[in-house]
N, CA and C atoms of all chains as a GROMACS GRO file, in nm:
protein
  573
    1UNK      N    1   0.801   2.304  -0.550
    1UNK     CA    2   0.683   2.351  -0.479
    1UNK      C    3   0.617   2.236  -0.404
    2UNK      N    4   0.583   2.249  -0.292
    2UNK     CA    5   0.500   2.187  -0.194
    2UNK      C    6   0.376   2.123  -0.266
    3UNK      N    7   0.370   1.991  -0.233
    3UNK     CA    8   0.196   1.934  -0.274
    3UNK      C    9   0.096   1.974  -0.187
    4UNK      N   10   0.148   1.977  -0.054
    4UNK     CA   11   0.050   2.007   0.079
    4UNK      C   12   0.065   2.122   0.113
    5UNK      N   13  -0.046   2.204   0.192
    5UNK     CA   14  -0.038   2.300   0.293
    5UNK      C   15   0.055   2.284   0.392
    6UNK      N   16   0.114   2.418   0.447
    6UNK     CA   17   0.148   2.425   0.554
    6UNK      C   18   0.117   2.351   0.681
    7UNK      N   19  -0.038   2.327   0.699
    7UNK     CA   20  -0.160   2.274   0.795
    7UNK      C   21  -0.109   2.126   0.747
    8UNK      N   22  -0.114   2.105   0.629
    8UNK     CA   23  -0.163   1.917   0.621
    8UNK      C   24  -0.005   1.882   0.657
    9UNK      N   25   0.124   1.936   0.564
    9UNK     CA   26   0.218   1.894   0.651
    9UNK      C   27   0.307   1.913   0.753
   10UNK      N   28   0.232   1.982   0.827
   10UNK     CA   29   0.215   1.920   1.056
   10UNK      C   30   0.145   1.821   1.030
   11UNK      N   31   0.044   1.841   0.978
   11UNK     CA   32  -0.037   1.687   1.012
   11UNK      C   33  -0.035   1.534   1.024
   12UNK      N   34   0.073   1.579   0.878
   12UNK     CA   35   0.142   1.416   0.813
   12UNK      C   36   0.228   1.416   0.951
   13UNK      N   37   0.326   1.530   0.956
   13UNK     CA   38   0.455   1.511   1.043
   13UNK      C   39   0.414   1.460   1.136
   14UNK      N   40   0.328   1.490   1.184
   14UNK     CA   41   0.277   1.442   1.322
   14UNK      C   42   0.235   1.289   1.343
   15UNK      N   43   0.156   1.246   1.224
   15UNK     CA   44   0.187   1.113   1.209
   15UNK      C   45   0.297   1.024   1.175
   16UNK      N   46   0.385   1.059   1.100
   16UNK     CA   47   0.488   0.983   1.079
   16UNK      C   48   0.538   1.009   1.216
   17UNK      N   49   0.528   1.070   1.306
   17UNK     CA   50   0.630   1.047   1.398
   17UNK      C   51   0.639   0.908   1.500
   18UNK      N   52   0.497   0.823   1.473
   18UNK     CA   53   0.521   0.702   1.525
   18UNK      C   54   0.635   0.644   1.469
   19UNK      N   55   0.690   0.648   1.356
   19UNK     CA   56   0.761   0.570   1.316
   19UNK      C   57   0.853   0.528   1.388
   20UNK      N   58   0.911   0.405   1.434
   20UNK     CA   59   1.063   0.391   1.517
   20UNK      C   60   1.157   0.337   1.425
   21UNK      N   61   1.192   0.289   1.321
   21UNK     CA   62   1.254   0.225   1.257
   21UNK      C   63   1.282   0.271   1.105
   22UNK      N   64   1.390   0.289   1.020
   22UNK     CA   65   1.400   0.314   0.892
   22UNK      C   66   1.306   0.268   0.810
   23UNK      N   67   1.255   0.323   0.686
   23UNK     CA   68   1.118   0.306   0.658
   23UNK      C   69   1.211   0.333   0.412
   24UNK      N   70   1.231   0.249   0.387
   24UNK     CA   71   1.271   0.278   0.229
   24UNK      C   72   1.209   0.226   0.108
   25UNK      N   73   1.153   0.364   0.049
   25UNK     CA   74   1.056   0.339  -0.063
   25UNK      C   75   1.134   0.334  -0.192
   26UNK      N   76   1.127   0.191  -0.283
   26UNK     CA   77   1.148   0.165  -0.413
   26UNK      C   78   1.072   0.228  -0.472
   27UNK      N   79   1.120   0.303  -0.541
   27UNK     CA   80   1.050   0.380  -0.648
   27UNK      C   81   1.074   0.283  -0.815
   28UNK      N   82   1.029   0.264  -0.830
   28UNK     CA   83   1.039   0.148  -0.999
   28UNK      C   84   0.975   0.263  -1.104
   29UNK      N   85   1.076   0.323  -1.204
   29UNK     CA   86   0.998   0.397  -1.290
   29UNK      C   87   1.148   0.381  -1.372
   30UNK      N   88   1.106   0.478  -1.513
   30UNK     CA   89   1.197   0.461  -1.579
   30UNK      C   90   1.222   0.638  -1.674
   31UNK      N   91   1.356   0.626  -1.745
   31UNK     CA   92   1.343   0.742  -1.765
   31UNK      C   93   1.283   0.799  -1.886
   32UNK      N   94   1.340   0.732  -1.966
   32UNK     CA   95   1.227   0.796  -2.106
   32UNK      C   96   1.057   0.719  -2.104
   33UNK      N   97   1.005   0.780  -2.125
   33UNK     CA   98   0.884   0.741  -2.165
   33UNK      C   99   0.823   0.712  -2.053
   34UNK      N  100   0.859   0.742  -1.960
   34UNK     CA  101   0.740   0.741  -1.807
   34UNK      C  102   0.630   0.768  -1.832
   35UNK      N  103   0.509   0.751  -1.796
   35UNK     CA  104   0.393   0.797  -1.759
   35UNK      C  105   0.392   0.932  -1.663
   36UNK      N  106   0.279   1.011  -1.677
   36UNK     CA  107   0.302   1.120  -1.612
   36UNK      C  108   0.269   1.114  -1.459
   37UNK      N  109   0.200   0.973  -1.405
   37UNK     CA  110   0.220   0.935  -1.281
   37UNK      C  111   0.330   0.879  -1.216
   38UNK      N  112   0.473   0.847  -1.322
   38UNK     CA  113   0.604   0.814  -1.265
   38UNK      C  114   0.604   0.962  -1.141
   39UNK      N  115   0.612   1.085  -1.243
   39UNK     CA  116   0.654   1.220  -1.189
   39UNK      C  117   0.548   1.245  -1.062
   40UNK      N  118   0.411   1.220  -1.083
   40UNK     CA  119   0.376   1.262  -0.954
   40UNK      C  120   0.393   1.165  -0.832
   41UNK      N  121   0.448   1.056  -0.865
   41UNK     CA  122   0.435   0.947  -0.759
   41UNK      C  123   0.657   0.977  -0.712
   42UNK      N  124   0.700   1.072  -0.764
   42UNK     CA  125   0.855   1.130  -0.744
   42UNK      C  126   0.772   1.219  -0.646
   43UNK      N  127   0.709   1.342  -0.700
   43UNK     CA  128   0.691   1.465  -0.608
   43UNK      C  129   0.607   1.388  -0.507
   44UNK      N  130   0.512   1.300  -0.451
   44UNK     CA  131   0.464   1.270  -0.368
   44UNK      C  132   0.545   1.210  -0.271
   45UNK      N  133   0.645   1.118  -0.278
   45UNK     CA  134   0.705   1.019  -0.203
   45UNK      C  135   0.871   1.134  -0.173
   46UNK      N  136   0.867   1.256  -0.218
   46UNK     CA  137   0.997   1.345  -0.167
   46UNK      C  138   0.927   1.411  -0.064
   47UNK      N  139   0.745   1.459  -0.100
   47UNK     CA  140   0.710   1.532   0.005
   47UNK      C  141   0.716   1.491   0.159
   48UNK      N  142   0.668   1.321   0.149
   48UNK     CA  143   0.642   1.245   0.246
   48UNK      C  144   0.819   1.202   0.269
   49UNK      N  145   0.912   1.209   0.203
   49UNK     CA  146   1.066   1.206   0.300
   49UNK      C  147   1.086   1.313   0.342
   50UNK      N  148   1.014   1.458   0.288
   50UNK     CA  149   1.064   1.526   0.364
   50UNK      C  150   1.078   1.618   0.501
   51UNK      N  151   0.972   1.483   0.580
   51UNK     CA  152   0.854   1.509   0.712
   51UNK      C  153   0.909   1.453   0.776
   52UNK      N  154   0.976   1.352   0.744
   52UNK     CA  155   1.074   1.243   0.857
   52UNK      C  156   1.177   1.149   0.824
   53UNK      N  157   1.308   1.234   0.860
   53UNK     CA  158   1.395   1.181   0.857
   53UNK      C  159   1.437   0.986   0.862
   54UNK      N  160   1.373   0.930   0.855
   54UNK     CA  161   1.388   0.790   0.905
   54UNK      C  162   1.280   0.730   0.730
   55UNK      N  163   1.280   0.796   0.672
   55UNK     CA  164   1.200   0.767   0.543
   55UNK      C  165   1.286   0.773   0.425
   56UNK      N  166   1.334   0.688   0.370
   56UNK     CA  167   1.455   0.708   0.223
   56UNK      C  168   1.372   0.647   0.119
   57UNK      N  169   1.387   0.774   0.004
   57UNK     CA  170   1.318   0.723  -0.098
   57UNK      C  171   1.458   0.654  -0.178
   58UNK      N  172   1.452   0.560  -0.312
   58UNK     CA  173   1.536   0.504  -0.380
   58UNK      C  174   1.432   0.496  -0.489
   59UNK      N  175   1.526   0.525  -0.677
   59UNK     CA  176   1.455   0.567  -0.736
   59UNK      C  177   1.515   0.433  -0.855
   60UNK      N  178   1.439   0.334  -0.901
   60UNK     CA  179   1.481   0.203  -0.947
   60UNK      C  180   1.468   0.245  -1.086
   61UNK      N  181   1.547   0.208  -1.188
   61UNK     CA  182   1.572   0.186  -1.328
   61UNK      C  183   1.446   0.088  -1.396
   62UNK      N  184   1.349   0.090  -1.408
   62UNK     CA  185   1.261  -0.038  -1.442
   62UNK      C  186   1.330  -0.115  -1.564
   63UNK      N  187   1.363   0.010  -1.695
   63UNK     CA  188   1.435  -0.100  -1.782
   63UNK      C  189   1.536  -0.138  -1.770
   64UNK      N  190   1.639  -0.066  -1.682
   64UNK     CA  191   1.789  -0.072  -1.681
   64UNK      C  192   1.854  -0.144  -1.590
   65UNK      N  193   1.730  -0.224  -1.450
   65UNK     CA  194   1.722  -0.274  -1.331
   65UNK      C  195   1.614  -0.386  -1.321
   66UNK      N  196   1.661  -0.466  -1.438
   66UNK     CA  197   1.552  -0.612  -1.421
   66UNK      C  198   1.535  -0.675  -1.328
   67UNK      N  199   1.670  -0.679  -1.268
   67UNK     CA  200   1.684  -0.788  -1.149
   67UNK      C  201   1.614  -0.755  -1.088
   68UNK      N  202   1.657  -0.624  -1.040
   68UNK     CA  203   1.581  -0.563  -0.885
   68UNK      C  204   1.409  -0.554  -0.893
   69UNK      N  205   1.356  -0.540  -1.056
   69UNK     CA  206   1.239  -0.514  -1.069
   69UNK      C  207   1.176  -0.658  -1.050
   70UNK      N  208   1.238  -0.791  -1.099
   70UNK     CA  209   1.208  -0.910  -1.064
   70UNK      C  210   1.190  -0.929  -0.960
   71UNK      N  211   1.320  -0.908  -0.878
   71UNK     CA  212   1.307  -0.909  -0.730
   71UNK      C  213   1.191  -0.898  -0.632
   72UNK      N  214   1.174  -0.803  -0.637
   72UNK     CA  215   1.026  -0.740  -0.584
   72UNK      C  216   0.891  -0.764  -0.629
   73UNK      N  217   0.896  -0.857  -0.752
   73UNK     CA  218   0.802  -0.838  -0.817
   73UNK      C  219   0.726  -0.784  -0.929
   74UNK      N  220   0.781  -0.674  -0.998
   74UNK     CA  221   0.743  -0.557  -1.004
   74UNK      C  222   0.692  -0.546  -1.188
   75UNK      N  223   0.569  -0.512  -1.220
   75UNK     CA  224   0.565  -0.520  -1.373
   75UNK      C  225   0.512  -0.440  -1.391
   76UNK      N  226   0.468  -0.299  -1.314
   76UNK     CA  227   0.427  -0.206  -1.404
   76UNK      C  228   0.509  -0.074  -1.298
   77UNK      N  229   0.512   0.037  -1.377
   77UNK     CA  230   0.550   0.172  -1.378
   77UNK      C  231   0.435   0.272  -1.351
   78UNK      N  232   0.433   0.321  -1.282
   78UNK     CA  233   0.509   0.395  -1.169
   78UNK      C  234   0.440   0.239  -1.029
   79UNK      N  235   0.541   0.184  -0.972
   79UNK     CA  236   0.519   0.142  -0.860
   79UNK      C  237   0.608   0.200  -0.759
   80UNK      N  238   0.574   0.101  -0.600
   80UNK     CA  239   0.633   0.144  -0.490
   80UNK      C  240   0.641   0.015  -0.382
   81UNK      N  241   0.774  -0.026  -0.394
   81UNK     CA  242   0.780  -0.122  -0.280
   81UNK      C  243   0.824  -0.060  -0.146
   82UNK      N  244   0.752  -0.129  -0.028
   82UNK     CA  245   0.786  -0.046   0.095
   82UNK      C  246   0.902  -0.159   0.190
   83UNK      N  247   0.992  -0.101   0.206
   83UNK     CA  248   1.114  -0.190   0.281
   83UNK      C  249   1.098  -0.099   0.449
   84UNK      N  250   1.087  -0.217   0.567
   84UNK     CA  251   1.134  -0.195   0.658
   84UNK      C  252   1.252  -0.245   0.688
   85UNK      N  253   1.314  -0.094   0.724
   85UNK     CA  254   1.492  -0.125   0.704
   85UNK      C  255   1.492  -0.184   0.552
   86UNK      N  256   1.548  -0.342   0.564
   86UNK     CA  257   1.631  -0.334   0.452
   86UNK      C  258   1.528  -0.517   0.429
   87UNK      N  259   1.414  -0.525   0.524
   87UNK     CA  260   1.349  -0.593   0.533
   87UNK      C  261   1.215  -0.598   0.398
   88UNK      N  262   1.184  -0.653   0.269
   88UNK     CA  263   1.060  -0.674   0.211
   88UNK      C  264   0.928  -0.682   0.310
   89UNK      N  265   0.857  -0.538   0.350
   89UNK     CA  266   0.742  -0.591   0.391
   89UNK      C  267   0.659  -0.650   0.245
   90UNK      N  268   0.639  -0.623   0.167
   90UNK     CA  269   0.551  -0.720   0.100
   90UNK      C  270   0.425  -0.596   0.041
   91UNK      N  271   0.455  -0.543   0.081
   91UNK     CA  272   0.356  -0.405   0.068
   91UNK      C  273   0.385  -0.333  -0.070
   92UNK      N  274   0.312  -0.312  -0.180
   92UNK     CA  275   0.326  -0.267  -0.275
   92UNK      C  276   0.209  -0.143  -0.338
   93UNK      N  277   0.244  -0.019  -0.374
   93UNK     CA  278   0.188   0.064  -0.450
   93UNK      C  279   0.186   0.068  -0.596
   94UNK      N  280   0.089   0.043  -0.692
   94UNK     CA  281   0.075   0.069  -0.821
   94UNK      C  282   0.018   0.220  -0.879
   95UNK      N  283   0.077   0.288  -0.964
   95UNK     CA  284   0.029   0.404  -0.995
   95UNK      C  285   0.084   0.514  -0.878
   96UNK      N  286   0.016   0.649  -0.932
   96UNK     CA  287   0.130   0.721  -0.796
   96UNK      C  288  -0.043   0.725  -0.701
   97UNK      N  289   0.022   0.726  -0.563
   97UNK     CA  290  -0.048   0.733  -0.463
   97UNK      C  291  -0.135   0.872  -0.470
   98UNK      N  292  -0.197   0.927  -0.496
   98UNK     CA  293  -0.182   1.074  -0.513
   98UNK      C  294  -0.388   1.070  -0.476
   99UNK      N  295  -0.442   1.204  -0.418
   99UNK     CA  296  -0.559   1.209  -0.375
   99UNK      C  297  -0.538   1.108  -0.219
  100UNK      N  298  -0.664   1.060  -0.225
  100UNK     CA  299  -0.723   0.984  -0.134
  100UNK      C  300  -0.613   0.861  -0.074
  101UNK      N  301  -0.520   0.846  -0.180
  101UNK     CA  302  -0.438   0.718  -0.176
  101UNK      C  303  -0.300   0.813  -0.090
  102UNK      N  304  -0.275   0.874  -0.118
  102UNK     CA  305  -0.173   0.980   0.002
  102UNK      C  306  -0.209   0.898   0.159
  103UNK      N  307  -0.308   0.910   0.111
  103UNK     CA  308  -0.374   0.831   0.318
  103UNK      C  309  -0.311   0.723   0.310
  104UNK      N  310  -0.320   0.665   0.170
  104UNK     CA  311  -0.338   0.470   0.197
  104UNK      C  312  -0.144   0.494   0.234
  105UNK      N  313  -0.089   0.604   0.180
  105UNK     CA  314   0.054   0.583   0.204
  105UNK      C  315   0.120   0.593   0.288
  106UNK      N  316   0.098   0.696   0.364
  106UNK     CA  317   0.082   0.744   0.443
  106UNK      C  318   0.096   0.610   0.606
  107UNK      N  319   0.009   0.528   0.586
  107UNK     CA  320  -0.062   0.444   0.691
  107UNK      C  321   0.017   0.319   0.686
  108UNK      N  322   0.070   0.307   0.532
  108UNK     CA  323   0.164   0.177   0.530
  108UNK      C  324   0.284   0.215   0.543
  109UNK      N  325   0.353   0.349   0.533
  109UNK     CA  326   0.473   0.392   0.579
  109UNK      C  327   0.481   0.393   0.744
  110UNK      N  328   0.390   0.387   0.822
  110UNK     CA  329   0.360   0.411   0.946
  110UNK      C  330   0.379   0.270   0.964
  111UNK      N  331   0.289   0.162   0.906
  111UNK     CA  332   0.294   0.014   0.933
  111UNK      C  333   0.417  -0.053   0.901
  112UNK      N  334   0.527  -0.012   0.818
  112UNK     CA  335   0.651  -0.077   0.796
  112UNK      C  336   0.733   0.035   0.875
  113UNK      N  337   0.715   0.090   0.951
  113UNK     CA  338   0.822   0.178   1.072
  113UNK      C  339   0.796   0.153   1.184
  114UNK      N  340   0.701   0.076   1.203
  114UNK     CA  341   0.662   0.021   1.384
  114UNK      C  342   0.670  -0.091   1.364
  115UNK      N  343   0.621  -0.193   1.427
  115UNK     CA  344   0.604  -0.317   1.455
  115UNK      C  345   0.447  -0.388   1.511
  116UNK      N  346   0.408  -0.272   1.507
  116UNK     CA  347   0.237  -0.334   1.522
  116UNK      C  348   0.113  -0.293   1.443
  117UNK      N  349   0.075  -0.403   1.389
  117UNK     CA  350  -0.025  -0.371   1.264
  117UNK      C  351  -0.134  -0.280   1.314
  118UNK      N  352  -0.208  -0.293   1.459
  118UNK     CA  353  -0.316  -0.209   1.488
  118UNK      C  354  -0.441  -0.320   1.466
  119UNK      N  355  -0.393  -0.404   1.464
  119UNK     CA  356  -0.603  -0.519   1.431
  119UNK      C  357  -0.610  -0.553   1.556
  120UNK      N  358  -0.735  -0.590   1.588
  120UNK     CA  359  -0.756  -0.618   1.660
  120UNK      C  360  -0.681  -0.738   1.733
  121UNK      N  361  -0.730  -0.797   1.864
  121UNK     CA  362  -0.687  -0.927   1.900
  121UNK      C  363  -0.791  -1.043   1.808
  122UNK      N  364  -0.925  -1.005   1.828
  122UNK     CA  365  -1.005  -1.075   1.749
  122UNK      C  366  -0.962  -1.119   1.581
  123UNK      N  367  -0.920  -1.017   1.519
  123UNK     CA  368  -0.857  -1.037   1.410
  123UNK      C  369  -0.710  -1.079   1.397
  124UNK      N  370  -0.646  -1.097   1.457
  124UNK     CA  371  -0.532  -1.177   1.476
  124UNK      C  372  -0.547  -1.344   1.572
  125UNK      N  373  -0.627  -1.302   1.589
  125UNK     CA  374  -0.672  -1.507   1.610
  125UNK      C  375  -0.731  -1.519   1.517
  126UNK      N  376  -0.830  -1.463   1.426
  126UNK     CA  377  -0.893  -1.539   1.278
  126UNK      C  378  -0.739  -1.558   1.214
  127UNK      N  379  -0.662  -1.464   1.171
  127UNK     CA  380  -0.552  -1.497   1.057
  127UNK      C  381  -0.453  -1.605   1.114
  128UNK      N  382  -0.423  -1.648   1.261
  128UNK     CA  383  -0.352  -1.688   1.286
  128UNK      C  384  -0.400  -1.824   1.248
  129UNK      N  385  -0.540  -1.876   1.350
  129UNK     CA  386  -0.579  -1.945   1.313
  129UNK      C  387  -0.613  -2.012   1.185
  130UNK      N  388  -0.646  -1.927   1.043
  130UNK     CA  389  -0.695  -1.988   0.940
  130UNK      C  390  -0.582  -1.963   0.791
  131UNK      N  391  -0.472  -1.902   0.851
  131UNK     CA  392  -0.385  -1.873   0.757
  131UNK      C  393  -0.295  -2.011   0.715
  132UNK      N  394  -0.292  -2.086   0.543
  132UNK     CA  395  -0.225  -2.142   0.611
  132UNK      C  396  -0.126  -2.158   0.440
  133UNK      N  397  -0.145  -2.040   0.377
  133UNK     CA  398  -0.043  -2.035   0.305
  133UNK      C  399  -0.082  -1.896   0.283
  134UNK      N  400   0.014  -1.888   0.127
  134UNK     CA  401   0.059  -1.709   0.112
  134UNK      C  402  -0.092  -1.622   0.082
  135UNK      N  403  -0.100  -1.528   0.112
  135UNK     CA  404  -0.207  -1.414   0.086
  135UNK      C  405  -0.169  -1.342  -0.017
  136UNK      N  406  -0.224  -1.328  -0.130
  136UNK     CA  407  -0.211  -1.191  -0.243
  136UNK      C  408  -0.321  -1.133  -0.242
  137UNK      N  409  -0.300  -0.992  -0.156
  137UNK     CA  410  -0.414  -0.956  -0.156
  137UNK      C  411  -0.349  -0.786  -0.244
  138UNK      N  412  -0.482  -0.801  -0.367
  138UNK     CA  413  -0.505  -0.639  -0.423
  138UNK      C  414  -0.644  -0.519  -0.404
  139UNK      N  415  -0.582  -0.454  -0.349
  139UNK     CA  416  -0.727  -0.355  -0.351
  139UNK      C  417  -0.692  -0.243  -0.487
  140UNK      N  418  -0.794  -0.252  -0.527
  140UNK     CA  419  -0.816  -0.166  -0.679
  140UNK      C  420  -0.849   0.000  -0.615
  141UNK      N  421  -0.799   0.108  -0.600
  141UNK     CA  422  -0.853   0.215  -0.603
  141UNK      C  423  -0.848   0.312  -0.677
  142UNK      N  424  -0.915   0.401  -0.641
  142UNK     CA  425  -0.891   0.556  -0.774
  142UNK      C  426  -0.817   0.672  -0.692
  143UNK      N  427  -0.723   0.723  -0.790
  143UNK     CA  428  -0.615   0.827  -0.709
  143UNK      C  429  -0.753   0.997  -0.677
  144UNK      N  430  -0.821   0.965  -0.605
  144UNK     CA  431  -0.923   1.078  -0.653
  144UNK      C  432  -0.952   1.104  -0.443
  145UNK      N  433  -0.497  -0.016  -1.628
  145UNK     CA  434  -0.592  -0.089  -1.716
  145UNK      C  435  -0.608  -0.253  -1.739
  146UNK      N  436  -0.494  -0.287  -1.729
  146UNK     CA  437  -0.489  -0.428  -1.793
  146UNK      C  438  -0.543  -0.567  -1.639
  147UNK      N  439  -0.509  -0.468  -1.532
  147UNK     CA  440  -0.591  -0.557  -1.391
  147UNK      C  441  -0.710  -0.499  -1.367
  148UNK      N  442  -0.741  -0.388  -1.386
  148UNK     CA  443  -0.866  -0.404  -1.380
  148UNK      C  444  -0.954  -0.458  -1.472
  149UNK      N  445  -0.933  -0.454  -1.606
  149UNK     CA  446  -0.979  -0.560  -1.690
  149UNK      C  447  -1.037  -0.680  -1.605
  150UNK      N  448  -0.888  -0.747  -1.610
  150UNK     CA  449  -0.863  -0.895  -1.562
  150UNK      C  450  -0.950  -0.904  -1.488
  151UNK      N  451  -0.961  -0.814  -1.342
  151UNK     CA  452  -1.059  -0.828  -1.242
  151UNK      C  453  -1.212  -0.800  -1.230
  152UNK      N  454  -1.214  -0.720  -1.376
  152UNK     CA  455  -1.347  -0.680  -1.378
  152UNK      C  456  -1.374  -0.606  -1.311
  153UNK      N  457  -1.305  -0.480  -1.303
  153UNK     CA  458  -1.323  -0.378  -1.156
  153UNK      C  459  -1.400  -0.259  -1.235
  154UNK      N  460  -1.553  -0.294  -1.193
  154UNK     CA  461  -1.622  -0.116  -1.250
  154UNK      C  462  -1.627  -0.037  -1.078
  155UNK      N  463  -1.632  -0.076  -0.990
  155UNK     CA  464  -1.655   0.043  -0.894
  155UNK      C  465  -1.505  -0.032  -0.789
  156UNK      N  466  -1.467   0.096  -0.700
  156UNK     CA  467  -1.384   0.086  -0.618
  156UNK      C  468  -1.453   0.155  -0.438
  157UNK      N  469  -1.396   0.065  -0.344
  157UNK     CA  470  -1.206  -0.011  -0.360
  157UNK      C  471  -1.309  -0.148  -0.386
  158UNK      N  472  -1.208  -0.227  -0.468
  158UNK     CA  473  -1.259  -0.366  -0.483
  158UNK      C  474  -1.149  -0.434  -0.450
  159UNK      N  475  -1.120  -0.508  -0.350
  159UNK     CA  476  -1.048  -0.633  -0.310
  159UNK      C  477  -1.032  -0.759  -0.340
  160UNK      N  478  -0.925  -0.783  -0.438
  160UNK     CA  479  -0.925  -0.940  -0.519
  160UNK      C  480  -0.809  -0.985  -0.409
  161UNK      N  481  -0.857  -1.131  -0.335
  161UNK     CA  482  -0.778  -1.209  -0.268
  161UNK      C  483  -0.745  -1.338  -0.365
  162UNK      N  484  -0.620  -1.367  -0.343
  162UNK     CA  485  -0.533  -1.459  -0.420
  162UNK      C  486  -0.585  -1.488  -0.608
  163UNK      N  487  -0.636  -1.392  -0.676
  163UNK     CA  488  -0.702  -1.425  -0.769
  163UNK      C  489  -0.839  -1.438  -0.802
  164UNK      N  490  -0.912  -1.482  -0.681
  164UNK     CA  491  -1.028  -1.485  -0.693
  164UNK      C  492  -1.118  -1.422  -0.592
  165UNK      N  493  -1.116  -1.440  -0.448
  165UNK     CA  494  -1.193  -1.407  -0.371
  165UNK      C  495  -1.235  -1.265  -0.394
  166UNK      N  496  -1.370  -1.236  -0.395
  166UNK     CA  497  -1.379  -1.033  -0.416
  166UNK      C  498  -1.450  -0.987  -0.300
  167UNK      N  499  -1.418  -0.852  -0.294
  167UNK     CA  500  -1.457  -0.814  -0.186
  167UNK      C  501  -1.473  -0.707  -0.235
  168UNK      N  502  -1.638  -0.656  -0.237
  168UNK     CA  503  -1.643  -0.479  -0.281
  168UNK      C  504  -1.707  -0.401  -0.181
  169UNK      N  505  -1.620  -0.279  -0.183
  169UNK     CA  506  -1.682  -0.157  -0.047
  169UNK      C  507  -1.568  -0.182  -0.020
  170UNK      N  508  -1.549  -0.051   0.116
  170UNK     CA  509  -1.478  -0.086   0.229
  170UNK      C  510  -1.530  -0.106   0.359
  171UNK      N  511  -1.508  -0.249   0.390
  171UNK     CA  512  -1.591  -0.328   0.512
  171UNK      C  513  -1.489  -0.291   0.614
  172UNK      N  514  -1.596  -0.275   0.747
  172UNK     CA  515  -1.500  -0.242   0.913
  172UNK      C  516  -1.450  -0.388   0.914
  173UNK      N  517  -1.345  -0.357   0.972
  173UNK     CA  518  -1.214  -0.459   0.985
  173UNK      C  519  -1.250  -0.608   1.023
  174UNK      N  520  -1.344  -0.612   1.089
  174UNK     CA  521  -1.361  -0.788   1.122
  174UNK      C  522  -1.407  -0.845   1.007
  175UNK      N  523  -1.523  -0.735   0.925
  175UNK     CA  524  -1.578  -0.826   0.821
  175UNK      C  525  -1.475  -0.845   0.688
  176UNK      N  526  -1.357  -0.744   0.714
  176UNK     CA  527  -1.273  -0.724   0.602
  176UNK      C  528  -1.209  -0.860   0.623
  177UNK      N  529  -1.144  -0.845   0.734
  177UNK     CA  530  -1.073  -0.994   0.783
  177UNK      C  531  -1.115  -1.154   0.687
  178UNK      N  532  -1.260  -1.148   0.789
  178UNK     CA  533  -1.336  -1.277   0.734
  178UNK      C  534  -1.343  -1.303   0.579
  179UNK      N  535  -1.375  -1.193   0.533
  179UNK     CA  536  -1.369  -1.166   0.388
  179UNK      C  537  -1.231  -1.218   0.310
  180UNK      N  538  -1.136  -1.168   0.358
  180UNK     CA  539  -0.997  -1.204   0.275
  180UNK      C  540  -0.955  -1.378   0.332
  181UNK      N  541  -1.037  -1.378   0.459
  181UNK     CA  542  -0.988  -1.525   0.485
  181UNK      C  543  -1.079  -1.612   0.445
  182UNK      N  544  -1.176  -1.586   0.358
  182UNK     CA  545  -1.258  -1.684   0.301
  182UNK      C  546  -1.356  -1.714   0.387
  183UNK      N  547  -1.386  -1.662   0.516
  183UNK     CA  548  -1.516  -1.707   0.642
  183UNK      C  549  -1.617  -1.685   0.649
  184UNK      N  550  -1.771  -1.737   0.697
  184UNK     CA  551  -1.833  -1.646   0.676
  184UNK      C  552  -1.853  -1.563   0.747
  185UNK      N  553  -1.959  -1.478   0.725
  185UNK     CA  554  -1.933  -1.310   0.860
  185UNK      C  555  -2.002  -1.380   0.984
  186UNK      N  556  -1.920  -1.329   1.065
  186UNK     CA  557  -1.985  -1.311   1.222
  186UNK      C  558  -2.139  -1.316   1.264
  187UNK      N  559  -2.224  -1.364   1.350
  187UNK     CA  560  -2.287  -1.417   1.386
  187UNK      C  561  -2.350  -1.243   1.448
  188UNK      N  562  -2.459  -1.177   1.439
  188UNK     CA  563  -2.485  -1.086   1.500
  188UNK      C  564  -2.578  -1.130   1.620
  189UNK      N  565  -2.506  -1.050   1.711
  189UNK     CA  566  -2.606  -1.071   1.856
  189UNK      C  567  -2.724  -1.030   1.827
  190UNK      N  568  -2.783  -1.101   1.933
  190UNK     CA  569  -2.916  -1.060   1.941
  190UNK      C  570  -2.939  -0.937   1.999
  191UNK      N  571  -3.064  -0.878   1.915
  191UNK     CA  572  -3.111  -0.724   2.010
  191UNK      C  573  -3.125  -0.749   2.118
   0.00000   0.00000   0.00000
């Protein structure tokens, strides 16, 4: 069964269609003993592949797939790494995206399928200018 | 649970840069900027 309306997904579709480029979501969960946000952060990220073709979900072993979970980073369940192409953007989801956070997914699947972030010029001379090692940046939200 | 602990997060969205820097609300994009890059905010014109 559908998470969205009929209405919301045209809506999404319509946005993902900026996308130009393959767009593949790590799914990091595991099978016994998931949390019940492993499962909704599965039905969320099939709804959103199934709006645009150029979106592959991949569904990672957390206990059975150390490497790959190292790889990326990755220490908690249900996450989501976002690969352009076959490229690490660096972009990571904790918990399933679900409510309000659908948007936040939504916007970074869009940002790892194009090639332009959308900031300003003003804001790309501050980072250029004052960046001068790695950024970890976390925003804390509520799936609501 | 265990990062927001760490971070001390009672209200959202709260923005932790590299560990420490915080940033609470969601600020329009220049001040978000300045914010994660450690600057201070922009200079407001005059009326």
């Amino acid at each position: 069964m559908s998470l969205l309306s009929d209405q919301d997904r045209q809506a999404v579709r319509e946005r993902l269609s900026d996308i130009q480029q393959p767009v593949r979501l790590l799914l990091f969960t595991q099978t016994i003993g998931a949390p019940e946000t492993a499962l909704l952060a599965r039905q969320v990220l099939d709804e959103l592949a199934s709006l645009n073709e150029l979106i592959q979900i991949e569904e990672v072993n957390f206990v059975l797939d150390r490497d790959r979970a190292a790889q990326y980073g990755i220490e908690y369940i249900p996450s989501i790494a976002l690969l352009s192409g076959d490229e690490d953007t660096r972009m990571r989801f904790l918990g399933a995206p679900a409510g309000y956070e659908f948007v936040s997914l939504i916007e970074a699947v869009v940002l790892a399928g194009t090639t332009d972030s959308r900031l300003t010029p003003d804001s790309r001379s501050l980072i250029a200018a004052n960046v001068t090692g790695p950024l970890d940046i976390q925003v804390f939200v509520t799936p609501t | 649970m265990e990062l927001t602990r760490k971070f001390r997060v009672t209200g959202v969205p709260k923005t932790i840069v590299n560990g420490s820097i915080e940033i609470l609300g969601a600020l329009p994009e220049d001040a978000f900027v300045r914010g994660v890059l450690g600057l201070p905010e922009a200079d407001t014109p005059p009326q």
